[in-house]
N, C-alpha and C positions, 0 to 999 in steps of 0.2 A: 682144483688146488694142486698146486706141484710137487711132486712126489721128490724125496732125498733119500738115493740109494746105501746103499753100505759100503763103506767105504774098504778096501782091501788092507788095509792099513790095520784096521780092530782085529785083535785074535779072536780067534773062535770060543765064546763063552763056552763051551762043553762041562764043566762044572763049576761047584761055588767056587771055588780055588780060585779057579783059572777067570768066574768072571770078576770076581774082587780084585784079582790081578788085571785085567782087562779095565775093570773101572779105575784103578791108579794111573794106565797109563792113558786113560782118556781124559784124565784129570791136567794131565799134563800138557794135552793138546789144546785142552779148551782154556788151560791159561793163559793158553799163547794163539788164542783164535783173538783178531781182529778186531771184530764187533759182536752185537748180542745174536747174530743172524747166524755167524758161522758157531757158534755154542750149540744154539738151538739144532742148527745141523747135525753138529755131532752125537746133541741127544739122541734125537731123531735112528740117528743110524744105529746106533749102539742097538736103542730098543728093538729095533729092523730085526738085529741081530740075534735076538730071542726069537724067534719064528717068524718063517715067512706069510703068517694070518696076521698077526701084531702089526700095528700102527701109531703113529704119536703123531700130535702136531703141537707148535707152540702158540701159547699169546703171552704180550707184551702189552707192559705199561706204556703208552705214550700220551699224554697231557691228562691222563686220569682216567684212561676209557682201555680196555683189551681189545688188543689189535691182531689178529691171525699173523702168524709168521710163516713163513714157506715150508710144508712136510708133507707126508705120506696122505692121500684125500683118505677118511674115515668114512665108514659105512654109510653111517647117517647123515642126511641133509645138512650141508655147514651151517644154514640158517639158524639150524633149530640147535645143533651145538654149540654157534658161538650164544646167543640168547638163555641157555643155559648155565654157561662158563661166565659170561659178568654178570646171571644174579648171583655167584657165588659170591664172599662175603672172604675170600684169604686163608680160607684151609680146604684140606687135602678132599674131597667128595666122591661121593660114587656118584656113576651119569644115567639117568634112566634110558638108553637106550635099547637099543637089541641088542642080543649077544653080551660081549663086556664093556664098558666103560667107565672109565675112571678119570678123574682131573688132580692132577699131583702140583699141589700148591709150590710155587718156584719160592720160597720163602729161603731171607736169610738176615739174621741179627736183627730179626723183628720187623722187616721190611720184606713185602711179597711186589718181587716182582715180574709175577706174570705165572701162568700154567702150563705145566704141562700134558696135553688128553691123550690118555690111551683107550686103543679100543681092540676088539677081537672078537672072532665070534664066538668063542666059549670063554668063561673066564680063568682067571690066570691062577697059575699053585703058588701057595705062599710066597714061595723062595722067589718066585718070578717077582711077586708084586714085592717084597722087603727088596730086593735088586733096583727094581724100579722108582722105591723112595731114597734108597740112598742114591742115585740118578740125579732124581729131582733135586735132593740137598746139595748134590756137587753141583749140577749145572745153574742155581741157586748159587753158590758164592763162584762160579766161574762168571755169572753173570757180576756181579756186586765187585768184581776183579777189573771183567772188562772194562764197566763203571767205571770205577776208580781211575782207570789207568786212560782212561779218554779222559777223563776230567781234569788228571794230571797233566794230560797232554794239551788238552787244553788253557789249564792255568799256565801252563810254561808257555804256549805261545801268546798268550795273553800279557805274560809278563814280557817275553821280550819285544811285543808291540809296544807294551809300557814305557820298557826300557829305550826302544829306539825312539818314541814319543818324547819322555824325560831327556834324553843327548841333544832329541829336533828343538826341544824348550828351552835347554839349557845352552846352545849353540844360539838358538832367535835370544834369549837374554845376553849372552855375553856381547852380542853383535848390538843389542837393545841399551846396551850398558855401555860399550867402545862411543857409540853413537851419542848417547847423553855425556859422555868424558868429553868426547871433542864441541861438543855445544856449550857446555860449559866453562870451556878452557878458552873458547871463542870467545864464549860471553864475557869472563875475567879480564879478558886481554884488553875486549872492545872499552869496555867499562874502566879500566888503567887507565887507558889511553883517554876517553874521556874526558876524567879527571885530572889529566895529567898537567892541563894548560897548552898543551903541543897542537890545539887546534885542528882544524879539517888536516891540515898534511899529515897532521900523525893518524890521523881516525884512515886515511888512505894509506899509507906506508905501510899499518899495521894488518888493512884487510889486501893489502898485497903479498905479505908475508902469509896471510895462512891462506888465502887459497891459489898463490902462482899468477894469479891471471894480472893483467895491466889493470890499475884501476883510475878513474878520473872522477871529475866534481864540475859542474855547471852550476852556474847563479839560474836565478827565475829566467833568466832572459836569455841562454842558451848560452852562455861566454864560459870558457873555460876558468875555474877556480883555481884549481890546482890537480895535479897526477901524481902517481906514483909506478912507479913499473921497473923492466933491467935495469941495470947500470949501462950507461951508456944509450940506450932505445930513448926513442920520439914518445911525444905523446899520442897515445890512441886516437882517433877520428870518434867522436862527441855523437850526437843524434841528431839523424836527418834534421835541419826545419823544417821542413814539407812536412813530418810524420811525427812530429812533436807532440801537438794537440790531440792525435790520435792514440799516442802511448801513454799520454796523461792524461786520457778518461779511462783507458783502459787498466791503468795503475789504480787510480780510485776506484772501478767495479771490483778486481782480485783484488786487492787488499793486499799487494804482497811484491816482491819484485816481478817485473813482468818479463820476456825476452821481446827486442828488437832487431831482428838480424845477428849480427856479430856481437849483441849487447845486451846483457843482463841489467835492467834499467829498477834502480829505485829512487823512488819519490818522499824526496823529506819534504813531509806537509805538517807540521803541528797544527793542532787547534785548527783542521782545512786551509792556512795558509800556504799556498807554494812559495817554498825559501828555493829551493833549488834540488838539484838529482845528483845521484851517486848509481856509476856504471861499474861494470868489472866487464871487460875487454874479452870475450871469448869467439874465436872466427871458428874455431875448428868442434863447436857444441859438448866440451868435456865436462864441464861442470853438471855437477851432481847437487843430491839436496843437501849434503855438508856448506856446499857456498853458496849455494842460495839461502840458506842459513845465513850464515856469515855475512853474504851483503847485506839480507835483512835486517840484522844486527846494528851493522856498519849506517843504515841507511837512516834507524834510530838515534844509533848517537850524532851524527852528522846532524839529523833536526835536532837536538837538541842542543848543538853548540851553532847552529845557524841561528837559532831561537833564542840562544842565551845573546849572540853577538846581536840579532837584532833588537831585542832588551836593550841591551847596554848603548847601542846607536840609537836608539830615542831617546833614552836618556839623555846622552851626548847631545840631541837635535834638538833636544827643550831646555835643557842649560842651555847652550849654542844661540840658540832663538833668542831665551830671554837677553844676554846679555848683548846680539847685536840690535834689537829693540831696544834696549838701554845707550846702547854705545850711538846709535844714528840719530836719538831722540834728545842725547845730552844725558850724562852720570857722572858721578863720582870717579876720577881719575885712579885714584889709590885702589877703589875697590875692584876695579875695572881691572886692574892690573890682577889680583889677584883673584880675580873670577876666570880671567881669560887662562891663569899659567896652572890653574886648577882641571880646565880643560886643554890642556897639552901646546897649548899655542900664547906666544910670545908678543905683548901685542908692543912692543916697544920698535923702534925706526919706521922706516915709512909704510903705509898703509894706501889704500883706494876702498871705496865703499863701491860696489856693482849691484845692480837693480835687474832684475831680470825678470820678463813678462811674457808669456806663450798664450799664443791665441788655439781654441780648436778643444775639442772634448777634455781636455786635462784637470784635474782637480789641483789645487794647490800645493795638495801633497807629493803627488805625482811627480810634479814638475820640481818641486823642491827636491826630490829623492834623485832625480836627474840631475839638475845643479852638481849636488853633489857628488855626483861618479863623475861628470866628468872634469872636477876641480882635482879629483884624486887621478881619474887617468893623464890629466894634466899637470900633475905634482905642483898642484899651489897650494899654497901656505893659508889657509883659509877659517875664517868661521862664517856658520851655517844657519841663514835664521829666516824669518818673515815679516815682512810690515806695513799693512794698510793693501795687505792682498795681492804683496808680487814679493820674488824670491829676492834674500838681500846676502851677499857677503861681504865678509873684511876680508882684503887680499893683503897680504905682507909680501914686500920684492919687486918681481919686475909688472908691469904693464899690463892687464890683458889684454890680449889683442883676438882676431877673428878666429884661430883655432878652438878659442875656448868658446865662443858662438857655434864652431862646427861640430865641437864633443858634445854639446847639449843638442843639438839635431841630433847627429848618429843616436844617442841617448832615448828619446825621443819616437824618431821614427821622423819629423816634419820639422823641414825649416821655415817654421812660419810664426816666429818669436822677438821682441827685441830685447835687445841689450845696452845700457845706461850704462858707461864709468865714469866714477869722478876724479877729480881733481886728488894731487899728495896731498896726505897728510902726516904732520908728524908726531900728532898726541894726539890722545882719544877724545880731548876738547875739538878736535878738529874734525872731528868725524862726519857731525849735524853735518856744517858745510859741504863737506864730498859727498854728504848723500843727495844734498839737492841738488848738487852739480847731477848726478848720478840720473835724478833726476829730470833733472832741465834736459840732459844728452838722450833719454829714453824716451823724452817727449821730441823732441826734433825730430828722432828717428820717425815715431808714429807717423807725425802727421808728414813727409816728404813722400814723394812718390813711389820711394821703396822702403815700405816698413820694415821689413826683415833687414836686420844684420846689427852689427856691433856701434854704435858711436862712442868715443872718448872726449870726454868734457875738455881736454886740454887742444885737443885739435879743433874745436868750433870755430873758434876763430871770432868774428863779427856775429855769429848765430848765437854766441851765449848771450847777448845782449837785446836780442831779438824777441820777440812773443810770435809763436808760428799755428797757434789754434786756430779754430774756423772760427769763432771768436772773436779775434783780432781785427776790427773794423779798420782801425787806422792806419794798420801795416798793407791790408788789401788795397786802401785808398792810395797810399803814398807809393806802391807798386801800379796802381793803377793812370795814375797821372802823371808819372814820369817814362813809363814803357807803353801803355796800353794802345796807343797806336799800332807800335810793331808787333806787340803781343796777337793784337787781331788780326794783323797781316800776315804774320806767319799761320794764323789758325786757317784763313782763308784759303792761302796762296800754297799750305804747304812751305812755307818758307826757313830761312834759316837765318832772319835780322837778330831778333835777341840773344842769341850764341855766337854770332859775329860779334854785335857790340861788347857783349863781356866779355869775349877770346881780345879783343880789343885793348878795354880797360884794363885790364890783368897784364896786358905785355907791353904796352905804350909803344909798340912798333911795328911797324907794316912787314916786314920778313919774320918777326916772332911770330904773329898774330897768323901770317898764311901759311906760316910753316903748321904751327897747332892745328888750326883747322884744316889741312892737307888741301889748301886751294891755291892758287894762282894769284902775283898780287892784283892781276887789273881786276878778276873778281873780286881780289877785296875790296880795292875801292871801287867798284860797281855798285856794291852793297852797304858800302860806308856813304853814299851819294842815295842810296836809295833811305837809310836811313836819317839821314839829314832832311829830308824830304818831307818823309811822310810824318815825322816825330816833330818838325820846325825845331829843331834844334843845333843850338852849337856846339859840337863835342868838342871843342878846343876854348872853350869856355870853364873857366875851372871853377865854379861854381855849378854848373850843371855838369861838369866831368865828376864831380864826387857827387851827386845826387844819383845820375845814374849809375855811377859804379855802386853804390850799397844797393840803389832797386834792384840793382840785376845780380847783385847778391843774395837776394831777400827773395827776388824770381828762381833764381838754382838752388835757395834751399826748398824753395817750395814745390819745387818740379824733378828735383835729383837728390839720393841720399846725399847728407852730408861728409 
């Protein structure tokens, strides 16, 4: 056990005086010792200080057991001393050992914490042992001092980890609260807007404004909606196609805007439908969770006004429907009027009925909802309907002509559709008729050799009067017995007689007829010799000059569009 010298510092106890003066100013020292260890030191020494036979050592409370503290080793065995000292019970005892010992209960305010043992080989004269209780009483509240003033120490830094904890809380709140202010103020804004009537531009203008980046809108099918961004600046570049399909299953796993390159991509899907997506334009990756926010937001009210407009466009598409089912089937002229101006279209001056038919996986709706983008990107004046299982419109104005066959391809994806128009009309009584013109032009189309593309009822010509089914026995036969020689000869030979003879009939003269056909005249009449021949026919016979001109009109519809 290690031994704790005497310190030079202690005066020389030499009598009561001087040690009662001696213990005041050890009193002093041990209020200002450190911890319980340097106390117990200075007990230690003091007592030293009483002769150099004298000995002391400490124990200490720690977690309810007496624990030896560093002093002077005592005579006897520490074993057996410290085993004596905790069955002690909290007051002062004599020690049965050799010579002197005694345990000076470290007690103060009715708290003992800890002993102090003295030992010596003779025992000690009064005045020694009252010295060495009032000892124990002081180093007793020098201990209950040091206590205090650790505990103090401790609550103080306890409190200012408190306190920098509570600044760390109240900094993460204020920052937690800035954060919910701008979500909110997002959220009010998006929701104005919304509500506003201002449509997708303003639901983009507005998530332009709070987060800086460009932002854009694509329909289901990848085409730009609308944008918003500088004044002045282009519209952003939209999402790869190539990587479309791949951003929208990955939009549907996160649940949430996703990034695509330069593009923060959200998906307005109501009810799992895709309406279309909302981007914000970021190249340089600045955006943070405020605008991902914000698009998120942004990406909400845009489905719900995509959802609201496509609401309202079935709507529009079932009135629409019914009334040009009513209108190509035969209605009420009066009512007609006032059904159609209820739906935003005028049906007063002239009109066309159009019939439109697409062959290939398309469902009717499909095809109908193609119709009409591209009657809109076509700015025609239109209503929008079905009837007996092909797409039908009123068209008010001019003509349509093959462009609007080429918008429902691009539309589409496949030109492989036909299109019927019919005849003017100029009242809605008039209608029935232009749709079976519409009709009759839909059906030529089918059955000639190139289904795909447009016919107009008013350019037929001799074909409106014609029946062109497979059907049609008598029209097969009547083409059959007035060409069918040549018809075989050219299948044979490769030839080019029936295209001669109607380049013929069509121009009534030998420089028309080789100029059209880009041949020679002796070739022509090589060929007009060769058909006289094989046909026995007189083509300057004008009785069989107009039988063969309608055969070989009746043969070019049936072998070339009309």
């Amino acid at each position: 056990m290690d031994t704790i010298p005497l310190k030079p510092s202690l005066p020389e106890p030499s009598s009561r005086l001087g040690r009662m003066a001696s213990l005041c100013e050890l009193a002093t020292m041990m209020f200002d010792a450190r911890d319980e260890k340097g106390v117990l030191k200075l007990a230690a020494a003091w007592i030293a200080s009483l002769g150099s036979s004298l000995t002391a050592v400490g124990y200490l409370k720690r977690d309810g057991l007496l624990v030896r503290t560093g002093a002077r080793k005592p005579a006897t065995d520490d074993r057996t001393v410290d085993s004596k000292v905790r069955a002690l019970s909290g007051e002062d005892a004599a020690l049965d050992v050799p010579g002197f010992g005694r345990a000076l209960a470290l007690r103060h305010r009715g708290t003992c914490h800890g002993y102090l043992v003295l030992s010596a080989p003779v025992p000690l004269s009064a005045d020694d042992q009252y010295m060495a209780t009032v000892l124990a009483r002081q180093t007793a509240a020098a201990l209950e001092h040091v206590r205090a003033r650790r505990n103090q120490r401790e609550r103080a830094g306890q409190l200012r980890r408190l306190n920098r904890s509570v600044t760390e809380v109240n900094a993460s709140l204020r920052t937690v609260v800035a954060e919910l202010q701008r979500r909110m103020a997002i959220h009010e804004a998006l929701n104005r807007v919304a509500f506003s009537g201002q449509g997708e531009q303003g639901i983009l203008r507005v998530l332009h404004e709070l987060t800086g980046f460009p932002t854009l809108a694509e329909d289901r099918f990848g085409r730009l909606r609308a944008w918003a961004g500088p004044k002045g600046s282009a519209p952003p570049h939209g999402l790869d196609p190539a990587r479309r399909a791949a951003v929208l299953r990955r939009a549907e796993h996160e649940r949430g805007p996703v990034r695509e390159q330069d593009l923060l991509v959200s998906v307005a899907r109501p009810h799992g439908e895709l309406l279309g997506l909302l981007m914000v334009a970021d190249p340089h990756r600045r955006a943070g969770e405020t605008e991902t926010f914000a698009l998120d937001q942004a990406g909400t009210a845009l489905a719900l006004e995509l959802s609201r407009e496509r609401h309202l466009a079935d709507a529009e598409l079932r009135m629409g429907s019914e009334l040009v089912e009513d209108l190509v089937t035969g209605t009420d002229e009066k009512r007609a009027f006032a059904r159609s101006e209820s739906l935003g279209h005028d049906l007063h001056g002239p009109h066309r009925v159009v019939v439109v038919k697409w062959t290939g996986p398309w469902s009717e709706g499909t095809v109908t909802e193609a119709v009409g983008r591209a009657a809109s990107v076509g700015r025609l004046d239109y209503l929008l309907g079905s009837c007996a299982g092909a797409t039908v419109l009123v068209v008010g104005g001019p003509v349509v002509g093959d462009t609007f066959y080429d918008g429902v391809s691009r539309e589409l994806g496949a030109a492989d559709g036909a299109i019927g128009v019919g005849g003017r009309c100029e009242t809605p009584g008039e209608y029935p008729h232009s749709y079976q013109e519409a009709l009759r032009a839909l059906e030529i189309r089918q059955n000639s050799t190139r289904p795909h593309g447009l016919s107009e009822f008013d350019r037929l010509g001799l074909y409106r009067v014609l029946r062109t089914g497979d059907h049609d026995a008598h029209t097969e036969r009547f083409v059959r017995e007035w060409l069918g020689p040549l018809i075989d000869y050219d299948t044979a030979h490769h030839g080019e007689l029936v295209p001669t003879l109607t380049a013929y009939l069509e121009n009534s003269s030998y420089d028309a007829t080789a100029a059209s056909l880009a041949i020679h005249r002796s070739t022509l009449r090589y060929r007009l010799r060769r058909i006289r021949e094989i046909s026995g026919l007189d083509i300057t016979d004008v009785e069989a000059r107009l039988n063969l001109h309608v055969a070989s009109r009746i043969w070019n519809m049936l072998t070339n569009a009309p």
